[in-house]
C-alpha positions in Angstrom: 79.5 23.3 -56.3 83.1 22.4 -55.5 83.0 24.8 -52.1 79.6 23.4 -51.1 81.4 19.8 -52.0 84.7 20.5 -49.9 82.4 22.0 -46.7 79.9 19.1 -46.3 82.1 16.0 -47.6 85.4 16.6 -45.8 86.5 13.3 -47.3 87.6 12.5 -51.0 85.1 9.2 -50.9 82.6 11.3 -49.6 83.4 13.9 -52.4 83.4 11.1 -54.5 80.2 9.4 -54.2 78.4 12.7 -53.9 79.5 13.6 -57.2 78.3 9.9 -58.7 74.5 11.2 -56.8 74.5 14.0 -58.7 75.6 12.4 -61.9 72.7 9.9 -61.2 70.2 12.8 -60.5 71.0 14.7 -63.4 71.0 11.3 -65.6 67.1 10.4 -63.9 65.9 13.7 -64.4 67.2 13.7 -68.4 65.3 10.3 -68.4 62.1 11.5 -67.1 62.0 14.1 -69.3 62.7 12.6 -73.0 60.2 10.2 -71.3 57.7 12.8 -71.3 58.5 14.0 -74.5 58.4 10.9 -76.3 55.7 9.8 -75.1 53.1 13.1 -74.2 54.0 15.4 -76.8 52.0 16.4 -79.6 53.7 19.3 -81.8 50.0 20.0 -83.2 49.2 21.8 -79.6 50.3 25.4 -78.6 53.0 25.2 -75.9 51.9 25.1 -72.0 52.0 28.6 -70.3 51.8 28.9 -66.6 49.6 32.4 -66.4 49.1 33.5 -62.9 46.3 35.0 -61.7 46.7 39.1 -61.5 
C-alpha cells in the first residue's frame, strides 16, 4: 500500500488525503455492512451460499 501510495501521490498532501479516502472507504463499507446486519439478519435462516452452476 505504501509503494502504490509513494508512486501515484508524489506529494505528502496527496499521500495524505489519499490515506483519509481510504480511511473513509473502509469506515462506509463497515457501515453498510452492520447496516445489513442489523437490520436483514435473521439467525433462524441457514447462511447464504453462492453455488455455481457445474
Amino acid at each position: 500500500m505504501r509503494e502504490i501510495l509513494r508512486r501515484y501521490c508524489d506529494s505528502e498532501d496527496l499521500q495524505d488525503k489519499a490515506m483519509a479516502s481510504l480511511r473513509r472507504a473502509l469506515e462506509l463499507r463497515h457501515q453498510h455492512f452492520d447496516a445489513i446486519l442489523g437490520n436483514f439478519y435473521d439467525e433462524s435462516e441457514p447462511p447464504l451460499r453462492l453455488r455455481l452452476a457445474a
